[in-house]
Every structure is written in structure tokens, then in C-alpha cells.
Residue, then its C-alpha position, 0 to 999 in steps of 0.5 A: x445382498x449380494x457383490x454384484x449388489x453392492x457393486x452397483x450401488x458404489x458404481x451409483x454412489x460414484x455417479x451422483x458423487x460426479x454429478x453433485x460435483x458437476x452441480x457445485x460447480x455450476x452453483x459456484x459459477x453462478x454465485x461468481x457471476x452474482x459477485x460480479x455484478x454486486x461489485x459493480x453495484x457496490x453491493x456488500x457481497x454477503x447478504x444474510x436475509x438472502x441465505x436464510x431465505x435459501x436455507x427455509x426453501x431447502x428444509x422446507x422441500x427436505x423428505x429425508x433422511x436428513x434431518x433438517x439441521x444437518x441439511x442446513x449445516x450441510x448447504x451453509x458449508x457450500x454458501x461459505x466456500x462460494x462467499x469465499x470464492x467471491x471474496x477471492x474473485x474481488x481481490x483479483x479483479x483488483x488493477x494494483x494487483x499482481x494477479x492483474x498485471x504479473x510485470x511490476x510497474x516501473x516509474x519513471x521520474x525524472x529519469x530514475x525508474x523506481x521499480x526497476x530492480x535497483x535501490x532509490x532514495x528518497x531524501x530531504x528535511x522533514x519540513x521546508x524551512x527556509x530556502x538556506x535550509x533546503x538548499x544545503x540538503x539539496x546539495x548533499x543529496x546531489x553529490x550522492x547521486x540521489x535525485x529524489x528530494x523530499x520536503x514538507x511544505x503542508x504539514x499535518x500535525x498532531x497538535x494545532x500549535x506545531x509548525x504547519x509548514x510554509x504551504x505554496x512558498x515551500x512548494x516553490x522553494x522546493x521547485x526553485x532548488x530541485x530545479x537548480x540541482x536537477x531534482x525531482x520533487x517528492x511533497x505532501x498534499x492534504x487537501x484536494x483543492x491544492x493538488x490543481x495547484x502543486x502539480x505545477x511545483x512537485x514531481x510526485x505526490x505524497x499522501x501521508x499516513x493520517x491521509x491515507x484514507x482521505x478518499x477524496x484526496x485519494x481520488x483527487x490524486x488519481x485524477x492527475x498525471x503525476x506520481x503518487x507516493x502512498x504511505x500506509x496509515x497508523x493503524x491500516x493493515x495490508x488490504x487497507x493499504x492496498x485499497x487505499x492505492x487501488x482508489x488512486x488507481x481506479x481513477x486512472x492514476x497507476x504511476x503509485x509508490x507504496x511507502x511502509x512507514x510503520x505502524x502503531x503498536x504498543x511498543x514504546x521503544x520506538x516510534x512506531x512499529x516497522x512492519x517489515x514483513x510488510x514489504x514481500x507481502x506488498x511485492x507479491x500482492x501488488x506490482x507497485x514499487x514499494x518503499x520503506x521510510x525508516x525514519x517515521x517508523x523508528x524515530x530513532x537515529x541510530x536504528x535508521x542504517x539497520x532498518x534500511x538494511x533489513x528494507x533492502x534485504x526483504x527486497x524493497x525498491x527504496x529507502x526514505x530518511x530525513x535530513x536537516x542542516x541543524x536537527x537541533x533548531x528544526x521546527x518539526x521532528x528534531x530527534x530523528x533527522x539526520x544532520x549532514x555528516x550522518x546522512x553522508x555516513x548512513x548513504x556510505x554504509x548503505x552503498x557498501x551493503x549494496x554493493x556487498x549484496x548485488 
């Protein structure tokens, strides 16, 4: 074979090379188009009697000189890397995404703009108690310029025989004191058929962790005008989170706060694990602000400072605690409310850091 030979066989090698790439393209533009439409179905994406079916039709139309599982290892690569383009399609399509939406959402509450750069806090009992009780925390939260009061009114329990909360009579305590001190009211919801409801007496709507995946709550909340702070599950990763949000959102609710709030792991020194990285990860994927509760993630009153720093730092919009009067009477979570004097301590701390680092 002569140069001039093998210089035009390179020359039709590069050819087909361009033309196999002009029609793997074509092919991906197509499955993108395929993925679309499945999605909207509500179809599952990968669909293995569908490819097998392709790959009996390529190796019963092979001549060679591949043999056939080569062809079949070969066309399963390309359905792969196309399965995986769809994938990605999926993710961007998401409304809670950045890619969606590049800006972050800001949320305006009361007149505090969660998201817009600076630190809030998100701080109250763990439970409504009684109006004395919240009241005190009220006026501390107040004289340190925080506007966001949180308090259990409905509360989900591990066992039937704890302390459930108080129900609507928490919820109009809450109001009666957030009203009295120009607060905006941050309370749980569990059931859908008291949202209509407890939109009259909370500013936001928080769906707790057990709840997180409580689809009908979900889209119930999404289906009202008010802020929802999401707190991710026990055990949810990431895109569990994400999606739990993207329900709220696809209904046309997207005034959605993120709450990392610790997961499960069999770490036993606290009380559940703080999935800092969590944070960043959340920030780049979603344009939703983005909070950390640092005291159902530790359970721990002498970790709270340290975790709050370490939120702040990795750029979280906000930090949620809990305080009570009296942690030693509470009827819910005693070990890890801070009292008044701590609460001060920890808000002290935490402006010097602020401070520090701005």
C-alpha cells in the first residue's frame, strides 16, 4: 500500500469520524426530546424492554466484522451517556434550580429580606407553652433586633404520650405576642387541613423534617401565599431535599426557605449529624435561601455557638436556635433550649463574629 493509499483511507476515516459524531448528536437531540415528553407524562426515564429491543434490532442487522457483543457493548455506552444527558435535562428543568433562575430569591417577611446577603435569625421555644412563656422569649428576641419568632404549636412526636402542643390556641398565642412586639411568626404545620386555617395566625410555614416528604402537605403548602421554611428529613439526601422544595414550588408557591437541620448517622455524641457541606451544596444547586438549625442538629447546648459559626461561615443566609424561659420545666426538648441568658450570650458571640467577618 502505498502513502498516498493510506492518506486517503485517514482522510475517509476522519470523514466517517465527523459523520458518526454529526449522528450522535442528532441521536442525543432526539432522546432529549424523548425525555421531555416522558417527563411531563411522568414516565420513568430508563425503560430496559425498550433498549433491549434496540439492541436485538442492531445485532440482528450486524454484517460485521463486529461481532455482536461488541456492537451491543458499544450501542450501550452511547444509550448510557443519552440516559445521563436526559438525567441532567431533568435536573435543569428543575424551578428551585439555579440553573433555572441564576439571581437568588430573596423573601421578604415582615420587612426582613431573607436572602439578600445578610444574617437572620430564627429564634423561639420549641414549643408553645403557655402566653408567659412566649412572651418573655418574645421580648428578648425583640431587644436583639431579631424579627423572626418561632414556636411550636402542632407538634409531631416520637411517642404518642409526649406533649403535641397546644394546636389553634398556640397559634393564636404566637399571633397575639408577635403582633404585640412586631414579629412575624415562624410555626409548624402537619396536617393540610390546617393550613386554610393557620395562614390567618403564622407569617411562615414551616414543614419539619418527619413532614418533609408529606406530599400532600407539601402541595398544600404551595397552593398558599405564604413563606414556607423547609426542613430537610432524617435521612433525605440532597436531591430528596431539593424536590421536596421543587413540589411546593411547582404549585406556584417559591417564597421557600431551606432548613438544614441534621441528619441521622450512627454517630451517637450528638444528636443528629450536621450535614454542613449541605450548605454550599444547596446554595449552588438552588437560588432558595438557605438556613441551618443548629439546635435539632446537635442537641447540644454547648455546640450551638461553634455550629452557628461554622453556617455562617460555609455562607448560610441564617441561623434557627431555640429558647425558653426555664429549659429545665419545658415540655418538649428541655436538654437543648437555650434559657434567656444563653440565648443573649449566643446572639453576643455571634454579632462579634459577624462583625469580624464582614
Amino acid at each position: 500500500m502505498s502513502h498516498n493509499d493510506l492518506e486517503q483511507l485517514r482522510t475517509q476515516l476522519d470523514n466517517i469520524n465527523l459523520q458518526l459524531l454529526e449522528l450522535i448528536n442528532k441521536r442525543a437531540e432526539t432522546v432529549q426530546q424523548i425525555g421531555q415528553i416522558k417527563y411531563k407524562q411522568g414516565m420513568k426515564v430508563f425503560d430496559p424492554i425498550r433498549e433491549r429491543e434496540m439492541l436485538n434490532q442492531l445485532v440482528e442487522h450486524n454484517n460485521g466484522p463486529f461481532d455482536n457483543k461488541t456492537i451491543e457493548h458499544l450501542f450501550k455506552e452511547i444509550f448510557k451517556a443519552c440516559l445521563e444527558l436526559q438525567e441532567v435535562d431533568h435536573r435543569k428543568a428543575l424551578l428551585v434550580s439555579r440553573k433555572k433562575k441564576p439571581e437568588d430569591t430573596i423573601i421578604d417577611i415582615k420587612g426582613e429580606k431573607i436572602g439578600n446577603g445578610k444574617t437572620h435569625f430564627v429564634m423561639g421555644p420549641c414549643a408553645v407553652e403557655s402566653y408567659e412563656q412566649v412572651a418573655e422569649v418574645a421580648k428578648a428576641v425583640k431587644q436583639k433586633g431579631i424579627k423572626l419568632l418561632r414556636g411550636g404549636a402542632f407538634k409531631p412526636r416520637t411517642s404518642p404520650y409526649d406533649f403535641q402542643g397546644l394546636g389553634l390556641e398556640g397559634l393564636q398565642i404566637l399571633r397575639q405576642i408577635a403582633d404585640e412586639y412586631d414579629l412575624a411568626v415562624v410555626s409548624e404545620i402537619v396536617n393540610p387541613a390546617h393550613i386554610e386555617n393557620a395562614i390567618e395566625y403564622v407569617d411562615v410555614i414551616q414543614i419539619g423534617a418527619r413532614n418533609m416528604q408529606n406530599f400532600e402537605l407539601l402541595k398544600a403548602a404551595g397552593d398558599v401565599d405564604k413563606p414556607v421554611l423547609l426542613k430537610r428529613g432524617l435521612s433525605a439526601t440532597i436531591s430528596e431535599f431539593i424536590n421536596a422544595a421543587e413540589y411546593i414550588f411547582s404549585r406556584g408557591n417559591g417564597n421557600i426557605i431551606l432548613c438544614e437541620r441534621g441528619i441521622r448517622t450512627y454517630e451517637k455524641a450528638t444528636r443528629n449529624t450536621l450535614d454542613i457541606s449541605a450548605v454550599p451544596i444547596l446554595k449552588q444547586e438552588t437560588h432558595l435561601p438557605v438556613m441551618v438549625d443548629v439546635t435539632h442538629s446537635t442537641g447540644r447546648r454547648d455546640l450551638l455557638v461553634p455550629m452557628a459559626k461554622a453556617a455562617l461561615a460555609v455562607g448560610a443566609d441564617g441561623v434557627m436556635a431555640e429558647v425558653h424561659p426555664d429549659p429545665a420545666v419545658a415540655l418538649s426538648d428541655s436538654a437543648q433550649q437555650m434559657d434567656i441568658q444563653t440565648f443573649n450570650d449566643f446572639m453576643d458571640e455571634l454579632d462579634r463574629y459577624v462583625i469580624s467577618h464582614s
